[in-house]
N, C-alpha and C positions, 0 to 999 in steps of 0.2 A: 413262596408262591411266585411267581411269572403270571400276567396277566399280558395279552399279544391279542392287541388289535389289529383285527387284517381290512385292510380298506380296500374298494374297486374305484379306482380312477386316475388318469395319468398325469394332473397337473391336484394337490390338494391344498387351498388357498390357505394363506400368512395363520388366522388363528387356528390350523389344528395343528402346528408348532408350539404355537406358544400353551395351545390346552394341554396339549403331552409334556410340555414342560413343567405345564401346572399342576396335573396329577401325576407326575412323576416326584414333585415338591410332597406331595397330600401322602405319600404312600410311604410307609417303613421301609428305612432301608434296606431289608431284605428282601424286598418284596423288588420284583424285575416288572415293568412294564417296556410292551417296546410298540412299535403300530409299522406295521409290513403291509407297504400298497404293493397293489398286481395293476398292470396295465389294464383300462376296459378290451372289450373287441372290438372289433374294428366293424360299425354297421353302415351301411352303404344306404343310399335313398331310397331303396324298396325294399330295404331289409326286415325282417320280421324280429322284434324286439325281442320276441319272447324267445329265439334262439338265442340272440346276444345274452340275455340274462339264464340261459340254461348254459349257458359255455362256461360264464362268469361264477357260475354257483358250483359247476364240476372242479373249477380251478382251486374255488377255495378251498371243498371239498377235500382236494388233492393235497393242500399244505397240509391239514390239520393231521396231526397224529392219536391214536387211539386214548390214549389218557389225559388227554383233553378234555374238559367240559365245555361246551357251546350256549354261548348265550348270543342271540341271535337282533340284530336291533333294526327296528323296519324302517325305512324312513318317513311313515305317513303315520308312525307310534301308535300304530292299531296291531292287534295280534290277530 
């Protein structure tokens, strides 16, 4: 199994190192975890957000490959 976190953001602070280290400790060795950041967009002071986040969501879009399952995590943990 491969499990491949994909994050949006261009600097990600000291603990998501050390939590990928940590469930990378948690998980059978067979088992691949790995976490691939993408740059955000670049939004400017009248920028309308919800393009930044529709550009952001084509891109990841764009990594994933077909035999992928997507499990999707919000940041306000509402569905």
């Amino acid at each position: 199994m491969h499990i491949r976190l994909l994050a949006v953001g261009d600097r990600q602070p000291s603990w998501v190192d050390d939590a990928v280290g940590i469930y990378r400790g948690r998980f059978p060795r067979e088992w691949k975890f790995s976490l691939d950041t993408m740059a955000t967009v670049r939004r400017t002071k009248n920028d309308n957000s919800l393009r930044a986040m529709t550009t952001e969501g084509e891109q990841i879009l764009a990594k994933l490959n077909k035999a992928e399952r997507v499990v999707l995590l919000d940041e306000r943990g509402e569905q």
